[in-house]
Every structure is written in structure tokens, then in C-alpha cells.
TIMIRO-892132 format. One record per residue: residue number from 1; residue in one letter; x, y negated, z negated of N, C-alpha, C in turn. Coordinates in Angstrom, 3 decimals, m for minus. Layout:
BEGIN
{pt NUM 'A' {X Y Z} {X Y Z} {X Y Z}}
...
This chain:
BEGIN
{pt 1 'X' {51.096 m56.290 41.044} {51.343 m54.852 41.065} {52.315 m54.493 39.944}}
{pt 2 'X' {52.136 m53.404 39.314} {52.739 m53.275 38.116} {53.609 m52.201 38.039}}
{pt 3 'X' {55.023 m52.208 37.751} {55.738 m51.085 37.799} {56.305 m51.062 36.150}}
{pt 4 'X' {56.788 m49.834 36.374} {56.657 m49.011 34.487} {58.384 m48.579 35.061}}
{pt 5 'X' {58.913 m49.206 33.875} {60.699 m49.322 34.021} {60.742 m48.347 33.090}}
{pt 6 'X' {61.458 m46.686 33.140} {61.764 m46.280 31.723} {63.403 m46.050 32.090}}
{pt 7 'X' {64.155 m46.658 30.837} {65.499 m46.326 30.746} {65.891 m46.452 29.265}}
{pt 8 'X' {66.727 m45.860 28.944} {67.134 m45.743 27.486} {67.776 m47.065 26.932}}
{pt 9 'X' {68.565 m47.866 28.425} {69.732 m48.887 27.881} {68.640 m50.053 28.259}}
{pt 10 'X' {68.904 m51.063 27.558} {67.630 m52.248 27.108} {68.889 m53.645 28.563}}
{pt 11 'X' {69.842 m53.143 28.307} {70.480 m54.064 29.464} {70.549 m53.650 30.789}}
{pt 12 'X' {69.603 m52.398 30.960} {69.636 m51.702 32.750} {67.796 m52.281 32.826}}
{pt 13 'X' {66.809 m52.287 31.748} {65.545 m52.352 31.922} {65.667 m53.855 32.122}}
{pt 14 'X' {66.463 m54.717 31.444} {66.704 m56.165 31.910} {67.061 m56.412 33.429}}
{pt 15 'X' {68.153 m55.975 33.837} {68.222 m56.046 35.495} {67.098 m55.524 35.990}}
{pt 16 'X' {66.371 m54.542 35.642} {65.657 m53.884 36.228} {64.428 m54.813 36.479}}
{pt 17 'X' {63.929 m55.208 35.625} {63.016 m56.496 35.509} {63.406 m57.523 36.261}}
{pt 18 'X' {64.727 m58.668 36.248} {64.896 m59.165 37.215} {64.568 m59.026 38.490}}
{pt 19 'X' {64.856 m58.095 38.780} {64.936 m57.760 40.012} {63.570 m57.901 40.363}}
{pt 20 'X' {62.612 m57.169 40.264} {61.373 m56.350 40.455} {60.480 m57.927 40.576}}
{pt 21 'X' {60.441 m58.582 39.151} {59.729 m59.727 38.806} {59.947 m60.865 39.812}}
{pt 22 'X' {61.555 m60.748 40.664} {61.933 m61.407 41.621} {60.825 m61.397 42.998}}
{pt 23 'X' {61.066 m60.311 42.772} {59.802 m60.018 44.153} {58.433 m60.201 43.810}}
{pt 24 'X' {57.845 m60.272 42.953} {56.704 m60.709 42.799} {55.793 m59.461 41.883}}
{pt 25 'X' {56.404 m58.541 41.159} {56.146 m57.406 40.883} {56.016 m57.571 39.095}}
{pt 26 'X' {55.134 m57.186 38.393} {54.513 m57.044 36.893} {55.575 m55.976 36.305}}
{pt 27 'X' {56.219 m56.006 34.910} {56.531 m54.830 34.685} {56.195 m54.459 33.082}}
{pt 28 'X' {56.853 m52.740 33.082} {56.245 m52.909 32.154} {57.717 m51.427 31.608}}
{pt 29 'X' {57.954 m51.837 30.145} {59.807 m51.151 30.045} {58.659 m50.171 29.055}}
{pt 30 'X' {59.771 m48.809 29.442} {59.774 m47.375 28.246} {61.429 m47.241 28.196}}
{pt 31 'X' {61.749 m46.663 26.828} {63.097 m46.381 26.656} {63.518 m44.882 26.349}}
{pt 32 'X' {62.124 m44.439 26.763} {61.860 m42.750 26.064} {60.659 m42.423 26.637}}
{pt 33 'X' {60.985 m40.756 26.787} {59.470 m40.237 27.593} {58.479 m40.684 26.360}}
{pt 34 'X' {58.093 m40.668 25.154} {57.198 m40.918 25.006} {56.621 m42.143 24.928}}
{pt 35 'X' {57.285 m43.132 24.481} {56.775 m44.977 25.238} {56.392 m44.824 26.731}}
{pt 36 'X' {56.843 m43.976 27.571} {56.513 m43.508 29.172} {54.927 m43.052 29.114}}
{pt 37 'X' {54.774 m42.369 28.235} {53.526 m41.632 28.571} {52.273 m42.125 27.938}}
{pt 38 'X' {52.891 m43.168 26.905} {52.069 m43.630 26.104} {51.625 m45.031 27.328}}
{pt 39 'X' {52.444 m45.780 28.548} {52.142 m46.671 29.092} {51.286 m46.119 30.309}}
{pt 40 'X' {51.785 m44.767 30.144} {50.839 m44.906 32.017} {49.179 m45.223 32.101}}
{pt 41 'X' {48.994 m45.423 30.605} {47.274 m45.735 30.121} {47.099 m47.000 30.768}}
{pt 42 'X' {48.091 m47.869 31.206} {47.866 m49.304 31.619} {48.230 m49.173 33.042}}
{pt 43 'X' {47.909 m47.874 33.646} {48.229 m47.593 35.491} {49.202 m48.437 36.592}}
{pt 44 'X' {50.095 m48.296 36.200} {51.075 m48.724 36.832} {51.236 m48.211 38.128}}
{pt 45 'X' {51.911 m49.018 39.207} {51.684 m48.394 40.524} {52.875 m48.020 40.817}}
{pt 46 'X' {53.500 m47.421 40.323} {54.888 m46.864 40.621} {56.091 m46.877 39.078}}
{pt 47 'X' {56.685 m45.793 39.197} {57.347 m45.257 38.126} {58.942 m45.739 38.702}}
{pt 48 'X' {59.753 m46.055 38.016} {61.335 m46.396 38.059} {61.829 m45.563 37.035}}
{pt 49 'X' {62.904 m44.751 36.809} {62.508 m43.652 35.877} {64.347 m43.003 36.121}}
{pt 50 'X' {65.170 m43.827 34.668} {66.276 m42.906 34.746} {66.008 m41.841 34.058}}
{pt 51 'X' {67.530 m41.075 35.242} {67.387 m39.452 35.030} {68.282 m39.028 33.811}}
{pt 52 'X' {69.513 m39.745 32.992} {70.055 m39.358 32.246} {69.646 m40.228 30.908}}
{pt 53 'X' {68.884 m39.481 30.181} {68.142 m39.864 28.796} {68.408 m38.935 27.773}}
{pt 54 'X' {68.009 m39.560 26.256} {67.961 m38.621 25.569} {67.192 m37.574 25.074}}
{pt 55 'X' {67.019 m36.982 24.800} {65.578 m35.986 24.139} {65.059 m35.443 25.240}}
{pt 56 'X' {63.544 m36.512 25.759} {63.138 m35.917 27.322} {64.376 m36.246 28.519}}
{pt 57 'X' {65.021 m35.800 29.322} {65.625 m36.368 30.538} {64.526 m36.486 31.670}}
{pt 58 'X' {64.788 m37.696 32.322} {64.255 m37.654 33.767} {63.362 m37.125 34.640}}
{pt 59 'X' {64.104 m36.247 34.556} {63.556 m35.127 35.231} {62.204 m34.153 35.046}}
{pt 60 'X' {62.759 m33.869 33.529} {61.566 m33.260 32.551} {60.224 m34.477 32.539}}
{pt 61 'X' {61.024 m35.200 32.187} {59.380 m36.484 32.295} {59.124 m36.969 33.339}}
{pt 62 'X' {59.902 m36.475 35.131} {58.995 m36.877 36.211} {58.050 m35.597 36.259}}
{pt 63 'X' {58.100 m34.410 35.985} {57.093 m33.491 35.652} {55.908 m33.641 35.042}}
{pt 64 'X' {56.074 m33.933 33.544} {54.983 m34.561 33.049} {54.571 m35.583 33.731}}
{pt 65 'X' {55.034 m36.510 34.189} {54.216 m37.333 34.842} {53.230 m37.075 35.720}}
{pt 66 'X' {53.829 m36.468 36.413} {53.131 m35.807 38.168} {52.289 m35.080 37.557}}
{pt 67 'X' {52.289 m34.257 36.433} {50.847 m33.456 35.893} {49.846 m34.021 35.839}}
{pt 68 'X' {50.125 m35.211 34.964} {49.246 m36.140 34.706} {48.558 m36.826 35.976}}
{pt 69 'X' {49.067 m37.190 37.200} {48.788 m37.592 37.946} {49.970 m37.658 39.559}}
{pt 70 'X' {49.182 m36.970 39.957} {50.016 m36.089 41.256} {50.667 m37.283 42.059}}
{pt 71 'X' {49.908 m37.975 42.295} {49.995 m39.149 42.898} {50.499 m40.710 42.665}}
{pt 72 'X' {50.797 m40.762 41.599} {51.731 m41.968 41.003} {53.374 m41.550 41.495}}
{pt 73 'X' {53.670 m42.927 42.376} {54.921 m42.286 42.769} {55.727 m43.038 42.066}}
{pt 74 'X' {57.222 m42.072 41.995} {57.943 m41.907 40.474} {59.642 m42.649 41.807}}
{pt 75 'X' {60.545 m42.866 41.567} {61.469 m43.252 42.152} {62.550 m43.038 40.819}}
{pt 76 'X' {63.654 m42.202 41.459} {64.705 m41.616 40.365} {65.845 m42.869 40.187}}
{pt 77 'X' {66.409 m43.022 38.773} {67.631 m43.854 39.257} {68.711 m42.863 38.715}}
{pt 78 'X' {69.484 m42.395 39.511} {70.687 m41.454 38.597} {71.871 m42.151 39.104}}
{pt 79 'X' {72.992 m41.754 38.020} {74.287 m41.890 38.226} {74.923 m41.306 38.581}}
{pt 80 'X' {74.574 m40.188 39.286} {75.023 m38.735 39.938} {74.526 m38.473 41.045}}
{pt 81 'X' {75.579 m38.564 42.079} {75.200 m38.540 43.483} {75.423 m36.654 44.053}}
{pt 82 'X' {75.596 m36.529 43.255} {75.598 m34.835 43.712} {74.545 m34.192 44.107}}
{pt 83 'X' {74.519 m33.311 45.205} {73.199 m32.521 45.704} {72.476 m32.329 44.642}}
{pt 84 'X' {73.281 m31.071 43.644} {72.023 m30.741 42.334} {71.239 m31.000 42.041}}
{pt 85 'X' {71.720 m32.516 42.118} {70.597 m33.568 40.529} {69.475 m34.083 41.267}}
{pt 86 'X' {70.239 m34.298 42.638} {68.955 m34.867 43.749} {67.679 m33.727 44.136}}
{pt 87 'X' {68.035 m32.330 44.316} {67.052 m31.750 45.032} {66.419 m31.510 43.570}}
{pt 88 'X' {66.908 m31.519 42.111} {66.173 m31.291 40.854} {65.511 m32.246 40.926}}
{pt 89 'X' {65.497 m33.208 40.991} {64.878 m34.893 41.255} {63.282 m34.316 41.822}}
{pt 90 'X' {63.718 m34.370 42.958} {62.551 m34.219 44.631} {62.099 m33.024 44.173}}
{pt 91 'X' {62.692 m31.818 43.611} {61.654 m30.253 43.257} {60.804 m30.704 42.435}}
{pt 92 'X' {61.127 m31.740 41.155} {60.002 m31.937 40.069} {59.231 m32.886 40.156}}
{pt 93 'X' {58.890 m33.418 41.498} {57.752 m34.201 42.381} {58.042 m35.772 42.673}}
{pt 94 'X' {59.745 m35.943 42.647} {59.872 m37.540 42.927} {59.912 m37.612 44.027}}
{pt 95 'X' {59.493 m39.023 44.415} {59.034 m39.652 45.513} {60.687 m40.171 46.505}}
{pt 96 'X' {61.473 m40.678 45.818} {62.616 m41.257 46.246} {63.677 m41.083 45.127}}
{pt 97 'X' {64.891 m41.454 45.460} {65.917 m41.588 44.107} {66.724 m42.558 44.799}}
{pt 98 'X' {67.311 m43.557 43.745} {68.351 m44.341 44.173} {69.864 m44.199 43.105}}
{pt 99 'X' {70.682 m44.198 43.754} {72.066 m43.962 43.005} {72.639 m45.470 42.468}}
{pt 100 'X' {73.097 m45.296 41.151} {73.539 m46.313 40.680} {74.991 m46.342 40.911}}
{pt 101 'X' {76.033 m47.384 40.872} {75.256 m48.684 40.935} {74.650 m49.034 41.924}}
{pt 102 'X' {73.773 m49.888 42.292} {72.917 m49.712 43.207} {73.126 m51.407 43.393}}
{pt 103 'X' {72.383 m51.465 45.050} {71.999 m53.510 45.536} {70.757 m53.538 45.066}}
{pt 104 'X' {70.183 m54.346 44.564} {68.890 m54.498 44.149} {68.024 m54.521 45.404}}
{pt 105 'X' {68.964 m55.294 46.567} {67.424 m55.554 47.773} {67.380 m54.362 48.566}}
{pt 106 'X' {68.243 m53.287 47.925} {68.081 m52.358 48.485} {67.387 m51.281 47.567}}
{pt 107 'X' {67.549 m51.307 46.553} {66.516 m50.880 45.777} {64.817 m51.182 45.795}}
{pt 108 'X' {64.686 m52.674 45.805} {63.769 m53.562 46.313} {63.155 m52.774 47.417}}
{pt 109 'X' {63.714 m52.657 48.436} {63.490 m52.268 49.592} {62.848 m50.226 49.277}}
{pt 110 'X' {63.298 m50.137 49.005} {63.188 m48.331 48.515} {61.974 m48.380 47.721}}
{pt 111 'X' {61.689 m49.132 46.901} {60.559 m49.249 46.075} {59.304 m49.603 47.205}}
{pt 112 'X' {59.459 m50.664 47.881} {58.434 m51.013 49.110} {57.709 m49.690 49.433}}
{pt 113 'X' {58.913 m48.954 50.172} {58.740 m48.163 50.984} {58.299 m46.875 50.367}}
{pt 114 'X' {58.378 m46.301 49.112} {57.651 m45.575 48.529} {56.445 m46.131 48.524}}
{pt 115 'X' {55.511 m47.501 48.112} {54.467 m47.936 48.105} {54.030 m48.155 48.824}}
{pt 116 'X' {54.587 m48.060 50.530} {53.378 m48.095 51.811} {53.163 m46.810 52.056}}
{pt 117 'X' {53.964 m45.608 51.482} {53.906 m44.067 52.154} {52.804 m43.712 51.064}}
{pt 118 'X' {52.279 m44.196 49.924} {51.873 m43.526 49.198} {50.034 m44.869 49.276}}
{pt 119 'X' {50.305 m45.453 49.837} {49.054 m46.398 50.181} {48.596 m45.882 51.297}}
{pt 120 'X' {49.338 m44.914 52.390} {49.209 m44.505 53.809} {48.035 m43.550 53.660}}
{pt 121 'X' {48.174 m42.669 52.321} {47.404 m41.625 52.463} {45.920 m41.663 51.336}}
{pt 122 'X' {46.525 m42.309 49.953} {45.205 m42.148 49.116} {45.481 m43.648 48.577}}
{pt 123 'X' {44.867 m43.835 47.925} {44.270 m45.376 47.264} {43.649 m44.369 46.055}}
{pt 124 'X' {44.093 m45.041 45.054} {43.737 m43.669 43.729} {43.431 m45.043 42.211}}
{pt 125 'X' {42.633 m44.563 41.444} {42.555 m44.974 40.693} {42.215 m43.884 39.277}}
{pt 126 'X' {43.415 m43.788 39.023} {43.375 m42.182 37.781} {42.751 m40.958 38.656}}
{pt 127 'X' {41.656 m40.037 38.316} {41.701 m38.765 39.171} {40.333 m39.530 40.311}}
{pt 128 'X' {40.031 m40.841 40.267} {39.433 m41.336 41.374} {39.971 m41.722 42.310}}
{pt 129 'X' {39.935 m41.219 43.529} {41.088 m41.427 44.920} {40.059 m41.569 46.214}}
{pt 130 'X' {40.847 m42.349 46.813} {40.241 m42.388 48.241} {41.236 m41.915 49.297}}
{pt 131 'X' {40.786 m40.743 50.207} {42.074 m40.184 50.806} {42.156 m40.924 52.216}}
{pt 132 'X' {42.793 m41.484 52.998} {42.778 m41.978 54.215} {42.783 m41.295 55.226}}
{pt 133 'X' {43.716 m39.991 54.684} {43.707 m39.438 55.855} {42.619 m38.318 56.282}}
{pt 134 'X' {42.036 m38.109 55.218} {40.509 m37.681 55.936} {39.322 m38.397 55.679}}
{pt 135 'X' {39.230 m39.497 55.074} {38.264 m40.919 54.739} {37.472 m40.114 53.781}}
{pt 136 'X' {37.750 m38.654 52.707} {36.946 m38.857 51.513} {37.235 m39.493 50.275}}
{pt 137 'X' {36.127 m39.303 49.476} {36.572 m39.920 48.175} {36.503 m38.821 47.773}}
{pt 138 'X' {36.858 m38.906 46.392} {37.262 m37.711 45.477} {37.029 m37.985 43.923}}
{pt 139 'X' {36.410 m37.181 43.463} {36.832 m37.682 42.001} {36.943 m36.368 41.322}}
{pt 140 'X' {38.140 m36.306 40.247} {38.686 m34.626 39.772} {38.555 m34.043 41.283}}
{pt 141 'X' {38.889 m34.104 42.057} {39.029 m33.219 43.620} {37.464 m32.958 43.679}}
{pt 142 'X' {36.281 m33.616 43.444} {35.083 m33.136 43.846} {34.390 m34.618 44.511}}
{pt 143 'X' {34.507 m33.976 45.693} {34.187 m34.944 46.630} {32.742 m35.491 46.807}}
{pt 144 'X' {32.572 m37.005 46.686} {31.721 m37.487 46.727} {31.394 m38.648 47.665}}
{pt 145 'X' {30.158 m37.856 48.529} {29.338 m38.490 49.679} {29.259 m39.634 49.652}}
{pt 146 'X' {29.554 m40.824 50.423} {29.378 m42.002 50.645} {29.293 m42.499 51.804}}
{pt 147 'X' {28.323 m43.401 52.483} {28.237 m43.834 53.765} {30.106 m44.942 53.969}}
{pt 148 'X' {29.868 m44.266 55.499} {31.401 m45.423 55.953} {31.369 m46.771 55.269}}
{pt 149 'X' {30.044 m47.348 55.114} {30.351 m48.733 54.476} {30.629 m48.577 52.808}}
{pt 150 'X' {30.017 m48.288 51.956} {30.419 m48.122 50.815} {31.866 m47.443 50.553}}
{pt 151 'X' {31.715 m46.506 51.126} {33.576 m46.403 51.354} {34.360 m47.042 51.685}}
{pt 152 'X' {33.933 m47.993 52.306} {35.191 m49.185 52.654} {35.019 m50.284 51.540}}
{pt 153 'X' {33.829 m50.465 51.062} {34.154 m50.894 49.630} {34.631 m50.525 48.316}}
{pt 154 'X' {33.822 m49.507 48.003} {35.037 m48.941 46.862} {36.372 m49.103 47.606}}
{pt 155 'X' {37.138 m48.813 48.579} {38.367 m48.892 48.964} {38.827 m50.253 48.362}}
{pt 156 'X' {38.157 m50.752 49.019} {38.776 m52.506 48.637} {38.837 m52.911 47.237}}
{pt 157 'X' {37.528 m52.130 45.990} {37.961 m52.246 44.762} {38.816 m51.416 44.025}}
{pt 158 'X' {39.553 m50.379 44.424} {40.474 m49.413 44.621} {41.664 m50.249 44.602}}
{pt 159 'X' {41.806 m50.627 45.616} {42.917 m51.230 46.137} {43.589 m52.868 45.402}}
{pt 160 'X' {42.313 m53.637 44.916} {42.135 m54.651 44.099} {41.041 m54.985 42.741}}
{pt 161 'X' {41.883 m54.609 41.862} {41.074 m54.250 40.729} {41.310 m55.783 39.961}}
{pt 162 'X' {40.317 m56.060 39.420} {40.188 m57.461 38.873} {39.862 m58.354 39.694}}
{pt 163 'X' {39.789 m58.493 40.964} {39.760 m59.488 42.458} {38.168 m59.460 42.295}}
{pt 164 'X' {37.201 m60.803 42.130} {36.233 m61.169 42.640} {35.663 m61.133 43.430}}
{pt 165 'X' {34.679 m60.066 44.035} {34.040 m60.755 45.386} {32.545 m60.769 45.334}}
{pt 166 'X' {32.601 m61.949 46.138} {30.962 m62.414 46.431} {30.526 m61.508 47.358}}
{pt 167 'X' {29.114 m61.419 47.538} {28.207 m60.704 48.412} {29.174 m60.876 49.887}}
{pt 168 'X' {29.438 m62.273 50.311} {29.689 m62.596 51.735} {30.955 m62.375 51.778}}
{pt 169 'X' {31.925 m62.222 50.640} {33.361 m61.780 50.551} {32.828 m60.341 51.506}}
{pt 170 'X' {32.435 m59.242 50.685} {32.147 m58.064 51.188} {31.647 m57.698 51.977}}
{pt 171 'X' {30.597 m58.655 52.672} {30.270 m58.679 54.066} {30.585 m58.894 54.992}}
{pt 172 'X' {31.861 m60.012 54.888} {32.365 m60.384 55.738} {33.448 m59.478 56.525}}
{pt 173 'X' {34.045 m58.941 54.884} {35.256 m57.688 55.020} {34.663 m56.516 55.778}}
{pt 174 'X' {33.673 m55.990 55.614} {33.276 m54.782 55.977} {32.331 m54.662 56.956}}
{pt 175 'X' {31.535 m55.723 57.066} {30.558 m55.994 58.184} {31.402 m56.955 59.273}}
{pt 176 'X' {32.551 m57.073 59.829} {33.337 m58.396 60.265} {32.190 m58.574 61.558}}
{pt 177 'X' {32.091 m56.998 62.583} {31.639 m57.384 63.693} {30.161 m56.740 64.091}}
{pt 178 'X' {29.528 m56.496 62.449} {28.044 m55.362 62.972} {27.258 m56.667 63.278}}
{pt 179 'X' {25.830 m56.239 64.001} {24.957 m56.664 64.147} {23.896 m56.720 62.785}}
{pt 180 'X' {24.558 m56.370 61.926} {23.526 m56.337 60.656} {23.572 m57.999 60.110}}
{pt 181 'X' {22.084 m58.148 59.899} {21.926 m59.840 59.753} {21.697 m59.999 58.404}}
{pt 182 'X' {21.851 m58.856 57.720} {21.529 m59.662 55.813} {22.129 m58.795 55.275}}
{pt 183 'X' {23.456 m60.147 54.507} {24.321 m59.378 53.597} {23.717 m59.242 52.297}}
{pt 184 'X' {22.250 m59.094 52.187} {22.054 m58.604 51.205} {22.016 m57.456 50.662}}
{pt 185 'X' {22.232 m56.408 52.449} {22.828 m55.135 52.806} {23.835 m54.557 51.496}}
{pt 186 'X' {24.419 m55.424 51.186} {25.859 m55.518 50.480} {25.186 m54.651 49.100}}
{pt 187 'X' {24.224 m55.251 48.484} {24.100 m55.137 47.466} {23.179 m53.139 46.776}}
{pt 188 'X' {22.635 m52.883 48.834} {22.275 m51.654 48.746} {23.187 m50.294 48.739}}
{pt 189 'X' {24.867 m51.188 49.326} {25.768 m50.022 49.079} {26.563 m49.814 47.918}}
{pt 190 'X' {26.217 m51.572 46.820} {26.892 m51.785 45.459} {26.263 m50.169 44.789}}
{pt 191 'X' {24.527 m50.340 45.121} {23.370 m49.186 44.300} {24.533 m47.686 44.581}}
{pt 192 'X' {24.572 m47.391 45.883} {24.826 m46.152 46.439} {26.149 m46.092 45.407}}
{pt 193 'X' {26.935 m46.556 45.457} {28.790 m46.391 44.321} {28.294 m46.201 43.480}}
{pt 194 'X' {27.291 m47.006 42.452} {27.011 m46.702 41.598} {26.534 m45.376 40.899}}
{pt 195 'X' {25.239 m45.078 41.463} {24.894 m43.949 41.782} {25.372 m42.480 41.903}}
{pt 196 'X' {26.322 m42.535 43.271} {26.960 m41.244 43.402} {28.204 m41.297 42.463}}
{pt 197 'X' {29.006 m42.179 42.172} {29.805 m42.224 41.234} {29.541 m41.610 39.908}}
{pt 198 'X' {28.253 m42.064 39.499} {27.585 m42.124 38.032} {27.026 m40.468 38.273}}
{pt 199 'X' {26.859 m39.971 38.919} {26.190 m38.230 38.680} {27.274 m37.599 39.025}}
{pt 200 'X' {28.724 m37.804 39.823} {29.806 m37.075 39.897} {30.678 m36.860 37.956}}
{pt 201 'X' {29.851 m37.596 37.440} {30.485 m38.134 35.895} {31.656 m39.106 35.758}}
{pt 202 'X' {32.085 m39.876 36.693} {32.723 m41.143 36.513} {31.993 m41.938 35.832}}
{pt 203 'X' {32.435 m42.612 34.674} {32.063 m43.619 33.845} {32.162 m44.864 34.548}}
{pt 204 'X' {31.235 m45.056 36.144} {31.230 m46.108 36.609} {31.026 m47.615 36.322}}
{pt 205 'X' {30.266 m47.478 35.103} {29.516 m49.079 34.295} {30.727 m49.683 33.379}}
{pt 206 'X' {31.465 m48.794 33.565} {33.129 m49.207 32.499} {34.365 m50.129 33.274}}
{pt 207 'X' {33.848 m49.459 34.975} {34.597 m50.309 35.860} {34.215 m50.970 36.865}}
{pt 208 'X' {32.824 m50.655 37.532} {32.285 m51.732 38.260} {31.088 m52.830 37.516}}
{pt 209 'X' {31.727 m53.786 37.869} {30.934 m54.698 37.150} {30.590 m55.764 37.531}}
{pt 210 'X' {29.392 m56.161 37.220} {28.867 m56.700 38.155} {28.632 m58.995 37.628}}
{pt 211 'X' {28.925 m59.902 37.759} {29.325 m61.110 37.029} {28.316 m61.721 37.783}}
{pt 212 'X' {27.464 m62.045 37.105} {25.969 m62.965 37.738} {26.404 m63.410 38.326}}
{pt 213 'X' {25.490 m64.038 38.759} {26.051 m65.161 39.955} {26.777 m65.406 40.719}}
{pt 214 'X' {28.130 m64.694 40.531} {29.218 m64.733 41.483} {29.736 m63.505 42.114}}
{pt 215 'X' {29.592 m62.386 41.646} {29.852 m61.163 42.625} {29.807 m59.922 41.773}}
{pt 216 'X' {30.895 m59.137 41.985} {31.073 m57.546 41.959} {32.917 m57.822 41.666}}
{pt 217 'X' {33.423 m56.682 40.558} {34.678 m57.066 40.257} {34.815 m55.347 39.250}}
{pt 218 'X' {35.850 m54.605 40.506} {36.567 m53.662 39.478} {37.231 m53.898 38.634}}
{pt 219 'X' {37.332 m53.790 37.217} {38.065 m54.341 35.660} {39.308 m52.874 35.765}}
{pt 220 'X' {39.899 m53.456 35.362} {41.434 m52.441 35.212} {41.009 m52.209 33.574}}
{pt 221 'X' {40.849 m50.930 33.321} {40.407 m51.037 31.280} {38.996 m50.630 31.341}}
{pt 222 'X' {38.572 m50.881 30.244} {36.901 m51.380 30.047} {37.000 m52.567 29.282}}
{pt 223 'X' {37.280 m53.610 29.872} {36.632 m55.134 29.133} {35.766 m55.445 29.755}}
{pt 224 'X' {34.698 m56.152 29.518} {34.048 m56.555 30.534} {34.428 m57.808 30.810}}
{pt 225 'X' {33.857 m58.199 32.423} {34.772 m59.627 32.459} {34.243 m61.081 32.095}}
């Protein structure tokens, strides 16, 4: 899972990395809104994002961010514990803020917990989202029809992009307890994603892809794999 560190000082994006990489977490440093905006092309699942910068501040670039994508959650780090800076924080669409100096496992911990509240409701991949809490998909907010089973697959390539799965991976996941006897089933709801994806105008053939012989694999990018 990949988080996008932006801070101006190259010895706060170093702790910052420690920390994060400690837990098992990818990162990826900006020192300026525009190295920020230029990374979110590589979809990072959460923003770390000091508020006192030069040129853009914080604040101004958790805005832009959230334009760009409503749903990437942003977590403030300020050095200013004053009401002000906090409700300016949370008005321009952040998710959390933590005050420096800060414990890391408590930071650690704050970061978690932005990423199960924001997994609770959509599973998103750029303006492609899956909402949980009413089980549609969406793409640009134009919702597209899918049977319960194909929806629970795209979910799962949503959720794990680059992850391999075989026919019986996906059958197993999504069919655990039907009476349906051929997971070759599997391969009639691969058609249906494809399909409704591909006439909503998602450039589906860029990210589902399909590896002979061995399965079905959402690519983060367009490489093929």
C-alpha cells in the first residue's frame, strides 16, 4: 500500500518513511505541491501532507487534491495545535490531522484508521469506485449495472491491483458456498466487466488483463503484465 509523504524538510520525509516502511507501507516523498500532484499519477492510498510549506501551503494543496479526487484520504501534519488551522484543515476536505511532534505508533495508528473508514464505504480506483454502502459501481458517478457476482469481483481487483488470480482463486472467493458446479462461470462474469466497463468508456483493456494460462490480473498503469 502506498502512501505519498509531501513535506518541504527532506529530514521530516525521512522519519516519515521510517516510520510508515516500518509497518509494512510503500512510500512515495513530494517537497512541494507540485512534485504532489505530479505523484498522485502513481495512486497512492493515502496522502501525509504538511500544512506549513512554501508557495502552495497544505491546505491549499489538500483542496487541489480532493478536486482531483474526492476520495483519496489526505491526513494533515501541522505544528499548530490551534482550533483555526484544524477546522481550515477538515473545511478543505482532510480526513484526519496529527500535531507535531508527534509518536509515530500513534501516528501509525491514525493513518490505519483513516484507511479502514475510507475502505468502509468505496474501494475506488481513480473516478472508478465501488460504493459499499449501497453495492454500486460507478464510473465518473455513472453507474454501471453489474450482477452481485461480478461486483464482487471487480471489488477484489479494486481492492488488489497486480494480485493474480486463477479461475478457482475467483471461484472459490466469490462462489465459497453456491451450488454452482463450473467455475468456468468465472470466466462469463470476466465477459460482463469487460463489457459494461468498456461502453461506460473506461479504458478497461489498459487494466484488466487477462495472462494465459494462469488467470485475470488488474495492472496498476498500463503495462501489460
Amino acid at each position: 500500500m502506498k502512501i505519498l509523504i509531501v513535506d518541504d524538510e527532506m529530514k521530516m520525509r525521512r522519519l516519515l518513511r521510517l516510520f510508515l516502511e516500518s509497518d509494512g507501507y510503500t512510500c512515495l516523498e513530494a517537497s512541494d505541491a507540485a512534485e504532489a500532484l505530479e505523484l498522485i499519477a502513481d495512486r497512492p492510498e493515502l496522502v501525509l501532507l504538511d500544512i506549513m510549506m512554501p508557495d502552495v501551503d497544505g491546505i491549499t494543496l489538500c483542496r487541489q487534491l480532493k478536486k482531483r479526487d474526492a476520495e483519496l484520504p489526505v491526513v494533515l501534519l501541522t505544528a499548530r495545535s490551534d482550533s483555526e488551522t484544524t477546522i481550515r484543515g477538515l473545511d478543505a476536505g482532510a480526513d484526519d490531522y496529527v500535531t507535531k511532534p508527534f509518536d509515530g505508533n500513534v501516528l501509525l495508528a491514525r493513518i490505519r484508521a483513516v484507511l479502514r473508514r475510507s475502505r468502509v464505504t468505496n474501494v475506488s480506483y481513480g473516478p472508478l469506485r465501488y460504493d459499499e454502502s449501497s453495492g454500486r459501481v460507478l464510473y465518473e458517478e455513472q453507474e454501471i449495472v453489474l450482477t452481485p457476482k461480478a461486483t464482487a469481483i471487480l471489488k477484489l481487483f479494486l481492492e488488489h491491483p497486480n494480485r493474480l488470480y486463477n479461475r478457482m482463486d475467483l471461484y472459490d472467493l466469490v462462489w465459497p458456498y453456491s451450488s454452482e458446479s463450473d467455475p468456468r462461470t468465472v470466466d462469463a462474469h470476466i465477459r460482463m466487466i469487460r463489457d459494461k466497463l468498456g461502453e461506460a468508456g473506461f479504458p478497461i483493456d489498459d487494466y484488466l488483463k487477462t495472462v494465459w494460462g494462469r488467470g485475470y490480473r488488474w495492472v496498476e498503469g498500463r503495462d501489460v503484465p
